[in-house]
mmCIF file of the N, C-alpha and C atoms, coordinates in Angstrom:
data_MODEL
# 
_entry.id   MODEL 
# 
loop_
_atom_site.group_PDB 
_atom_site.id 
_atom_site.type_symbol 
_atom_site.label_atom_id 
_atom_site.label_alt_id 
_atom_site.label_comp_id 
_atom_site.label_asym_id 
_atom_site.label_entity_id 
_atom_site.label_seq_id 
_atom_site.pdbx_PDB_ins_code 
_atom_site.Cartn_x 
_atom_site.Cartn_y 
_atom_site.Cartn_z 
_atom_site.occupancy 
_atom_site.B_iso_or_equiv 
_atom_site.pdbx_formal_charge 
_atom_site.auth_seq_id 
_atom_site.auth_comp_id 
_atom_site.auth_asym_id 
_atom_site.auth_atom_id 
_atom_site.pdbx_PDB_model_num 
ATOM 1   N N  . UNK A 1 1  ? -4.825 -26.149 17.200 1.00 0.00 ? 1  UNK A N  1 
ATOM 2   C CA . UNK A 1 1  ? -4.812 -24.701 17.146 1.00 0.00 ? 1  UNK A CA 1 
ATOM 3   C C  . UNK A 1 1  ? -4.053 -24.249 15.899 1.00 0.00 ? 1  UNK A C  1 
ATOM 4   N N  . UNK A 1 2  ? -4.264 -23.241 15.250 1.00 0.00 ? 2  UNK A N  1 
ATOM 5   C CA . UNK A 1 2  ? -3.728 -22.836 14.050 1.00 0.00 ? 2  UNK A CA 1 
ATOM 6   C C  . UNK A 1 2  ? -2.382 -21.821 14.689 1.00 0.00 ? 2  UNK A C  1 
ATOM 7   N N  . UNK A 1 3  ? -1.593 -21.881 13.610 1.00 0.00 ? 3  UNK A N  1 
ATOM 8   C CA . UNK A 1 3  ? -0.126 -21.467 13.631 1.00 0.00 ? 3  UNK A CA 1 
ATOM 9   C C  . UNK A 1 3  ? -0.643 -19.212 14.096 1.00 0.00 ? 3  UNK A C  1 
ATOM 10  N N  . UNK A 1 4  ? 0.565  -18.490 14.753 1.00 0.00 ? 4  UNK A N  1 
ATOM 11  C CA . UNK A 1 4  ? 0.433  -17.692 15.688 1.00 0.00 ? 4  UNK A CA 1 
ATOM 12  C C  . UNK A 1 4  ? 1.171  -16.834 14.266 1.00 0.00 ? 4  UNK A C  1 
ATOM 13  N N  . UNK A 1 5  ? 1.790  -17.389 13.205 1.00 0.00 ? 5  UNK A N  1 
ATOM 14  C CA . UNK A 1 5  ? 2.033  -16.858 11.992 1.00 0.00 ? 5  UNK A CA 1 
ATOM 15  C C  . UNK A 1 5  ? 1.014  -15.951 11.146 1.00 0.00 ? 5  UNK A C  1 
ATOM 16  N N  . UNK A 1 6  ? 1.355  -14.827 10.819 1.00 0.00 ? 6  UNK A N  1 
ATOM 17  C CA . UNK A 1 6  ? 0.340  -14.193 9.666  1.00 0.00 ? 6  UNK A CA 1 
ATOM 18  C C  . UNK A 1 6  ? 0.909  -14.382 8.297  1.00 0.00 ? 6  UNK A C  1 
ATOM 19  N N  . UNK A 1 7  ? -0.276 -14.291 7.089  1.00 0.00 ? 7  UNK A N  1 
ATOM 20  C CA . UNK A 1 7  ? 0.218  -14.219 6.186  1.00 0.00 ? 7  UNK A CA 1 
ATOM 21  C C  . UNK A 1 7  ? 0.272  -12.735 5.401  1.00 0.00 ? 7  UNK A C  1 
ATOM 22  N N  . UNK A 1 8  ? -0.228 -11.914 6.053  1.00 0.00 ? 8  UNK A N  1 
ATOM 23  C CA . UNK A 1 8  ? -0.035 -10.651 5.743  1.00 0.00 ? 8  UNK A CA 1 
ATOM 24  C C  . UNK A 1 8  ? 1.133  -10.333 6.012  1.00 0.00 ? 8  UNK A C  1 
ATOM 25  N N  . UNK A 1 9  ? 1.221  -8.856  4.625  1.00 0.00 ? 9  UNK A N  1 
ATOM 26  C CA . UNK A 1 9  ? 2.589  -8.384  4.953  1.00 0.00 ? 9  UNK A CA 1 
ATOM 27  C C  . UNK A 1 9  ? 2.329  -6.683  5.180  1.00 0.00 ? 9  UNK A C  1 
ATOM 28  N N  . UNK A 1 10 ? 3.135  -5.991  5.602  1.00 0.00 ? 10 UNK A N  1 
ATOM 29  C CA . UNK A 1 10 ? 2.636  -4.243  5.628  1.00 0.00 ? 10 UNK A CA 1 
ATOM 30  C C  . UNK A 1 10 ? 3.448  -3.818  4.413  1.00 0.00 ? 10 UNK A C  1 
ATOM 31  N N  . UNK A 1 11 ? 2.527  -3.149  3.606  1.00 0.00 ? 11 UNK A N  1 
ATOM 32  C CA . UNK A 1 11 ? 3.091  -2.322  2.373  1.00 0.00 ? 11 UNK A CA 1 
ATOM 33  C C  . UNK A 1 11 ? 3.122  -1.268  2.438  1.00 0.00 ? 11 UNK A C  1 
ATOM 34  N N  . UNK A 1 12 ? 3.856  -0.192  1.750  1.00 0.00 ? 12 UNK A N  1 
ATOM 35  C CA . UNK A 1 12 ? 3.608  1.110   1.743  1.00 0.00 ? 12 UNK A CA 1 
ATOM 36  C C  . UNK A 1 12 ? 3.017  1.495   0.223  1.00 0.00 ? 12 UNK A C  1 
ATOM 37  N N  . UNK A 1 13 ? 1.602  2.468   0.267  1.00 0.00 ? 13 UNK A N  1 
ATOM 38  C CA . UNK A 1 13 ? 1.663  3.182   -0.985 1.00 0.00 ? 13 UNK A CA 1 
ATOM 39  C C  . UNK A 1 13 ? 2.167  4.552   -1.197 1.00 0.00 ? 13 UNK A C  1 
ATOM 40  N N  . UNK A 1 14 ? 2.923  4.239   -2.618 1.00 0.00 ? 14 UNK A N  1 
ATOM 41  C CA . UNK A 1 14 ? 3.500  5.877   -2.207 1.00 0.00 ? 14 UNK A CA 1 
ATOM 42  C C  . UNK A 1 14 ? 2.674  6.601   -3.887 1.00 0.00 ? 14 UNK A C  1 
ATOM 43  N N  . UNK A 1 15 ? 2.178  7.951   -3.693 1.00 0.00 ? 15 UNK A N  1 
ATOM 44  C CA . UNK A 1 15 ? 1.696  8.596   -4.258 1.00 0.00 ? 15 UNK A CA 1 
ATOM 45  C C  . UNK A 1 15 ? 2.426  8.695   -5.758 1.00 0.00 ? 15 UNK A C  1 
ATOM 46  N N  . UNK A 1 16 ? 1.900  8.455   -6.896 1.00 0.00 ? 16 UNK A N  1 
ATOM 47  C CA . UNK A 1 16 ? 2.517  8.762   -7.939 1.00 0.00 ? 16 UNK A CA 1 
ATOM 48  C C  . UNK A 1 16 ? 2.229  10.244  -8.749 1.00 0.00 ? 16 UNK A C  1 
ATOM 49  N N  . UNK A 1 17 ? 2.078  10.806  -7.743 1.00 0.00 ? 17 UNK A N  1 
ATOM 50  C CA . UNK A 1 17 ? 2.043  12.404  -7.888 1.00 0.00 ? 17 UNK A CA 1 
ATOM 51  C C  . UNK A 1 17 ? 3.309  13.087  -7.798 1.00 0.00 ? 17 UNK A C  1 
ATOM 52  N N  . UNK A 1 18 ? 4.276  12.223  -6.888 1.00 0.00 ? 18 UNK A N  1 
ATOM 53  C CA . UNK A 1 18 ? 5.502  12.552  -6.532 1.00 0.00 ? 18 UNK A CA 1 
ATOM 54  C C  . UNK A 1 18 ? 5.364  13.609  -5.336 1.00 0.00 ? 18 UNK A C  1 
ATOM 55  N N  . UNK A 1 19 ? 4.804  13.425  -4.435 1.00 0.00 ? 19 UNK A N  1 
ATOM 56  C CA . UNK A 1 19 ? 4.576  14.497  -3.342 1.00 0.00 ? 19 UNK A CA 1 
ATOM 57  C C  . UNK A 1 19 ? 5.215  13.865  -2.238 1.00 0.00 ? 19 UNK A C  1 
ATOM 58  N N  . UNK A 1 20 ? 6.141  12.689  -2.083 1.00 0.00 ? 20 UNK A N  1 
ATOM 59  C CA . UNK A 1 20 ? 6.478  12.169  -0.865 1.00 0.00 ? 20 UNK A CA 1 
ATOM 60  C C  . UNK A 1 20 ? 5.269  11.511  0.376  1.00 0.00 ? 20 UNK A C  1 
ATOM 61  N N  . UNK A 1 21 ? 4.277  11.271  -0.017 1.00 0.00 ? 21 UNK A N  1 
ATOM 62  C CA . UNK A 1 21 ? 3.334  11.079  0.559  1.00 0.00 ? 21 UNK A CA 1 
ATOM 63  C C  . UNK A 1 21 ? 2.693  10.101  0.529  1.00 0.00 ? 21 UNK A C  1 
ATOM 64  N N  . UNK A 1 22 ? 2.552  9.056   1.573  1.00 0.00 ? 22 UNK A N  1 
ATOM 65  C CA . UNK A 1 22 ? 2.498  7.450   1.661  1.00 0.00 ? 22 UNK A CA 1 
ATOM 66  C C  . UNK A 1 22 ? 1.491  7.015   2.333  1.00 0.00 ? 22 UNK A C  1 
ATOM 67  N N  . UNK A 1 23 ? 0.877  5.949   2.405  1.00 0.00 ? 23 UNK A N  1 
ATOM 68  C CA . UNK A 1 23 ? -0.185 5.154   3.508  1.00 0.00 ? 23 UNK A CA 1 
ATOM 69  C C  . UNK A 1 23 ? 0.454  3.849   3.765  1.00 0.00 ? 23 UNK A C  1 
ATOM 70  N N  . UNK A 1 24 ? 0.513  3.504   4.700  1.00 0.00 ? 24 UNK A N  1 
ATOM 71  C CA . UNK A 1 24 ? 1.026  2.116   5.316  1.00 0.00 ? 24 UNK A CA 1 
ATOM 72  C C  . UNK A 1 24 ? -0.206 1.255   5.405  1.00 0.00 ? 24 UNK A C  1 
ATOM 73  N N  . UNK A 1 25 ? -0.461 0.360   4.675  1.00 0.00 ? 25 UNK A N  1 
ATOM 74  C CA . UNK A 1 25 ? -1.233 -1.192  4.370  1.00 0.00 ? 25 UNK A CA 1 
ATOM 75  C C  . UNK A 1 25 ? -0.643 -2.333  5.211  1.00 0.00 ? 25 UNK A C  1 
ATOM 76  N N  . UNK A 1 26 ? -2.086 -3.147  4.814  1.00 0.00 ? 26 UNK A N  1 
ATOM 77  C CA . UNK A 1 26 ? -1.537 -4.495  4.859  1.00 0.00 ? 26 UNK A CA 1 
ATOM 78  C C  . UNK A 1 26 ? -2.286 -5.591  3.415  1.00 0.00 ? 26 UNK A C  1 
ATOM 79  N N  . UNK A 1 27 ? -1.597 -6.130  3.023  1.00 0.00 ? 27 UNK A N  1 
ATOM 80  C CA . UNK A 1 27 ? -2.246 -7.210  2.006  1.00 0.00 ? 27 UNK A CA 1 
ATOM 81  C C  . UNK A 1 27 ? -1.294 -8.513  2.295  1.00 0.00 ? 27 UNK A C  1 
ATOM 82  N N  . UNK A 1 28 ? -2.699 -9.284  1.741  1.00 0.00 ? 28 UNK A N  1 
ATOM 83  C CA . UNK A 1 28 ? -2.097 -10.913 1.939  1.00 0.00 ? 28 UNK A CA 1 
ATOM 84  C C  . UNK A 1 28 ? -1.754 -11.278 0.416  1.00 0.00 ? 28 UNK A C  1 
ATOM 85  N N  . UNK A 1 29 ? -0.324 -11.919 0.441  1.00 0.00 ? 29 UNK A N  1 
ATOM 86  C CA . UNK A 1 29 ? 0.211  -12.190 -0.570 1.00 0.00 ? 29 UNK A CA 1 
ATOM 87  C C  . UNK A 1 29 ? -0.428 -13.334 -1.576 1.00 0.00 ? 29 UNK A C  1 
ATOM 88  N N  . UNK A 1 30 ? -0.858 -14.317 -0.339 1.00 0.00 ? 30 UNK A N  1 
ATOM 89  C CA . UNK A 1 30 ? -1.590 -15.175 -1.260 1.00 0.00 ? 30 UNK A CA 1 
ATOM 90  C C  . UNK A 1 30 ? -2.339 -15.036 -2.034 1.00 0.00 ? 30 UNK A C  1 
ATOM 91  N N  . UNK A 1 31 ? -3.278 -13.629 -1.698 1.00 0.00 ? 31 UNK A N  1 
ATOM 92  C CA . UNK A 1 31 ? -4.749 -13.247 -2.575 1.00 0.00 ? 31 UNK A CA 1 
ATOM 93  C C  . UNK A 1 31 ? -4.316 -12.365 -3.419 1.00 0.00 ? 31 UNK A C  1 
ATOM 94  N N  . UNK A 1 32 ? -3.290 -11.478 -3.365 1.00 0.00 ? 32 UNK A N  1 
ATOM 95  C CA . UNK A 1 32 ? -2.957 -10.353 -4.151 1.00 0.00 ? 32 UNK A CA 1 
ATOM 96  C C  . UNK A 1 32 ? -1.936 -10.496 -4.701 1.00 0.00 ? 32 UNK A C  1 
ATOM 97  N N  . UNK A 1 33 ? -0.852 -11.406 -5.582 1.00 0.00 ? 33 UNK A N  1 
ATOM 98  C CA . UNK A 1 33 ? 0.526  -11.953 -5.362 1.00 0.00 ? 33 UNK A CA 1 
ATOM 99  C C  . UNK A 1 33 ? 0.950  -10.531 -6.534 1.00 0.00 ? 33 UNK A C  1 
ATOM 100 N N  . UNK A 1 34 ? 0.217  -9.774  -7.124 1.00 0.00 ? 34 UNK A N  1 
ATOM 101 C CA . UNK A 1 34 ? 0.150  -8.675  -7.657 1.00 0.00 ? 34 UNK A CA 1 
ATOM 102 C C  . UNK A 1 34 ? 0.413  -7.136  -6.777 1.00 0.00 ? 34 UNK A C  1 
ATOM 103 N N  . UNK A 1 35 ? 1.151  -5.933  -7.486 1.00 0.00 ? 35 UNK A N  1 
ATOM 104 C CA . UNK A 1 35 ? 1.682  -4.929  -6.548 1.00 0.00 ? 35 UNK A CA 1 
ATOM 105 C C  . UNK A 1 35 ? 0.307  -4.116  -7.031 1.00 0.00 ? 35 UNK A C  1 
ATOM 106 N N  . UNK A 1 36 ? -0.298 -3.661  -5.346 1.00 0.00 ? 36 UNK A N  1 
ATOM 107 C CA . UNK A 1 36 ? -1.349 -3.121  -5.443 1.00 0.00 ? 36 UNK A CA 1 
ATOM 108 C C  . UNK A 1 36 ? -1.621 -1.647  -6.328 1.00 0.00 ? 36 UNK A C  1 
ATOM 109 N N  . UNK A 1 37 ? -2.394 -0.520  -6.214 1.00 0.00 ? 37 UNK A N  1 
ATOM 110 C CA . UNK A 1 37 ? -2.346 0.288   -7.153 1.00 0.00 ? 37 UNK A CA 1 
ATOM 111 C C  . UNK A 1 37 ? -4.117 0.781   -6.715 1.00 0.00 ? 37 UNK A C  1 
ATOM 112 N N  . UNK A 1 38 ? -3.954 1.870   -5.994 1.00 0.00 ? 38 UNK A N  1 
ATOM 113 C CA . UNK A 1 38 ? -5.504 2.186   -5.794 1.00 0.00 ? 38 UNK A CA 1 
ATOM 114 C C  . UNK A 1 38 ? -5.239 3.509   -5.497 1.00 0.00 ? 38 UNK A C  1 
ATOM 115 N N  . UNK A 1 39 ? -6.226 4.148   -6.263 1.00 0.00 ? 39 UNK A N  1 
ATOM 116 C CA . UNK A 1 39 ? -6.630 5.551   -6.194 1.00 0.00 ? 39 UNK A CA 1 
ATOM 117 C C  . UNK A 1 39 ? -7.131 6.415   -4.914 1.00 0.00 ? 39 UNK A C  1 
ATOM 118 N N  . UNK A 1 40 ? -6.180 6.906   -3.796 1.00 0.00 ? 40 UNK A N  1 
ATOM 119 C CA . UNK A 1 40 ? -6.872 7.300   -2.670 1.00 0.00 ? 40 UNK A CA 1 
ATOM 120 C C  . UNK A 1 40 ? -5.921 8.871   -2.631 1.00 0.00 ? 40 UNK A C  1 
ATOM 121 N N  . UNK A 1 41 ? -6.846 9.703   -1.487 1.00 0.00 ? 41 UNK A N  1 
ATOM 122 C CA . UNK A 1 41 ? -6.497 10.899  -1.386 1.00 0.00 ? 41 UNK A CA 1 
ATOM 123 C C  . UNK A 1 41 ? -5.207 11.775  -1.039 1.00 0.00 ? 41 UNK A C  1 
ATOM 124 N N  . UNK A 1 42 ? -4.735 12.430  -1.986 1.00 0.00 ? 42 UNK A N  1 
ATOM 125 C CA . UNK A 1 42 ? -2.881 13.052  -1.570 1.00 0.00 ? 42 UNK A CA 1 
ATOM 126 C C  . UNK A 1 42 ? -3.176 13.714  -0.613 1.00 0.00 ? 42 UNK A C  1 
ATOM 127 N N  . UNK A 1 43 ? -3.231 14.623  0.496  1.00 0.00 ? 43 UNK A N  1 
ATOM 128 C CA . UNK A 1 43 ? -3.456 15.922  0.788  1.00 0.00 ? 43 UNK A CA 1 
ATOM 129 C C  . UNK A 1 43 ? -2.692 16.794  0.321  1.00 0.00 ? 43 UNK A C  1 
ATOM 130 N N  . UNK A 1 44 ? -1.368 16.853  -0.013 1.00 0.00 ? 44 UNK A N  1 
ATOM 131 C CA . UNK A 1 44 ? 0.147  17.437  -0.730 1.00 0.00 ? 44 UNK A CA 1 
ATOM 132 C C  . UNK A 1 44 ? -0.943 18.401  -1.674 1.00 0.00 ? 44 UNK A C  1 
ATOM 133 N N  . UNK A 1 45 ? -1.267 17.571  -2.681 1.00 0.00 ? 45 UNK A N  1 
ATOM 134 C CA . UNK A 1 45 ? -2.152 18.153  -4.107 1.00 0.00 ? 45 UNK A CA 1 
ATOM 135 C C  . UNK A 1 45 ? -3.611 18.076  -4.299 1.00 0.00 ? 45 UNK A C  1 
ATOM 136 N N  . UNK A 1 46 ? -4.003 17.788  -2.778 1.00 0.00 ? 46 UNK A N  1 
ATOM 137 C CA . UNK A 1 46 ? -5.975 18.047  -2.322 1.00 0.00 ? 46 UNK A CA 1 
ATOM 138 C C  . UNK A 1 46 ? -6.556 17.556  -3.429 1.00 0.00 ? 46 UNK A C  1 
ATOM 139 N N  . UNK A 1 47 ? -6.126 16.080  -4.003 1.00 0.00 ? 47 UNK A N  1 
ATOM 140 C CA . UNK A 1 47 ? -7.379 15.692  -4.613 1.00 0.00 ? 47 UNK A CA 1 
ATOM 141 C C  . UNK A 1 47 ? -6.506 13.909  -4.704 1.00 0.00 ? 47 UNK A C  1 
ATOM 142 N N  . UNK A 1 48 ? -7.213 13.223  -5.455 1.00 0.00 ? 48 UNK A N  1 
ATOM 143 C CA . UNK A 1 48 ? -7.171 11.900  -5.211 1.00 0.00 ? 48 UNK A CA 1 
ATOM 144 C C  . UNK A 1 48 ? -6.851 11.138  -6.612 1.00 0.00 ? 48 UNK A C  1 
ATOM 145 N N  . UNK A 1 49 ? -5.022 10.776  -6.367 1.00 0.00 ? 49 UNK A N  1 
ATOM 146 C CA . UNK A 1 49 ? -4.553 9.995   -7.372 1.00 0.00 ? 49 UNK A CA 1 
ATOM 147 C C  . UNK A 1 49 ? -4.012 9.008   -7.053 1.00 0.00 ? 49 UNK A C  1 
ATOM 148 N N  . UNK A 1 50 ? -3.175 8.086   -7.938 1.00 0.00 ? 50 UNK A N  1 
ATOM 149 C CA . UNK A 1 50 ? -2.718 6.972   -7.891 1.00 0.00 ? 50 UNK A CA 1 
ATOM 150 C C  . UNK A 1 50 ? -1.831 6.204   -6.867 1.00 0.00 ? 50 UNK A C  1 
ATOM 151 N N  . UNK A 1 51 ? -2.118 5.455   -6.170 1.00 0.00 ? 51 UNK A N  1 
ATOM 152 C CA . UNK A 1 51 ? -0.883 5.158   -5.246 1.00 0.00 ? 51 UNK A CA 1 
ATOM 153 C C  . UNK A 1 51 ? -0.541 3.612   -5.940 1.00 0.00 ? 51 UNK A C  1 
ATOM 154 N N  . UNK A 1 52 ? 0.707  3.187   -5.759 1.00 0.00 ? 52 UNK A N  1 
ATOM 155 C CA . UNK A 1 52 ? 1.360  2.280   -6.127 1.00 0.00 ? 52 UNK A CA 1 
ATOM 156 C C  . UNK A 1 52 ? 2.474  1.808   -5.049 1.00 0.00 ? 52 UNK A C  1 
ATOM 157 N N  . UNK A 1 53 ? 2.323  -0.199  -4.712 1.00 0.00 ? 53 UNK A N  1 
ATOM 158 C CA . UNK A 1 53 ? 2.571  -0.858  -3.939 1.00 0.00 ? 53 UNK A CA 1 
ATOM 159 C C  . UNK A 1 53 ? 4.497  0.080   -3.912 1.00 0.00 ? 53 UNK A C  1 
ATOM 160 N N  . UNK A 1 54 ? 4.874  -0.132  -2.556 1.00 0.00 ? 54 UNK A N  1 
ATOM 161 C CA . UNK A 1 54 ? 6.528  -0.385  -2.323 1.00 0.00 ? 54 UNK A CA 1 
ATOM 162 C C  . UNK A 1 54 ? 6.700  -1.016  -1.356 1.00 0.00 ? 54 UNK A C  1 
ATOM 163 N N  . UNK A 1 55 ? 8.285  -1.398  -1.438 1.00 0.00 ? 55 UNK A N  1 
ATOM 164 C CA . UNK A 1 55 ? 8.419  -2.120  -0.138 1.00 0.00 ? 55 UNK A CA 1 
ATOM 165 C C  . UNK A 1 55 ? 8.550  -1.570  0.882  1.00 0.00 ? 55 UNK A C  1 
ATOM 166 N N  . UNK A 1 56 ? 8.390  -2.027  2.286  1.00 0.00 ? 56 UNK A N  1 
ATOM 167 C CA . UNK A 1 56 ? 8.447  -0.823  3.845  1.00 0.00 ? 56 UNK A CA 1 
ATOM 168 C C  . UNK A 1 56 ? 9.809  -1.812  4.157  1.00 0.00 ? 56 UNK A C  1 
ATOM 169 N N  . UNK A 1 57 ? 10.177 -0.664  3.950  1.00 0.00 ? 57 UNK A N  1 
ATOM 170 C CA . UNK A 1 57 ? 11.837 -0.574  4.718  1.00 0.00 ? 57 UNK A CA 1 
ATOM 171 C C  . UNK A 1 57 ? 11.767 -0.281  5.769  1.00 0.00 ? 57 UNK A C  1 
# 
């Protein structure tokens, strides 16, 4: 049986709009060992900019 371990971790993206405004992820380190960075929707500023990986504290 394989190990009850994940290799995913939960990230947070936080908006580089500066609006305080985040999405909680998950990525696997092995495939992505890079801090993610994907363009999805603020509602703060109703349109769709940059989010960039942080750590979830």
């Amino acid at each position: 049986m394989g190990s009850s371990k994940s290799a995913r971790l939960l990230v947070k993206l936080t908006s580089l709009a500066k609006t305080g405004f985040f999405y909680v992820t998950e990525k696997n380190p092995r495939n992505t060992p890079w801090k993610l960075q994907l363009i999805k929707y603020d509602p703060v500023v109703k349109r769709r900019v940059l989010f960039e990986e942080q750590k979830l504290k």
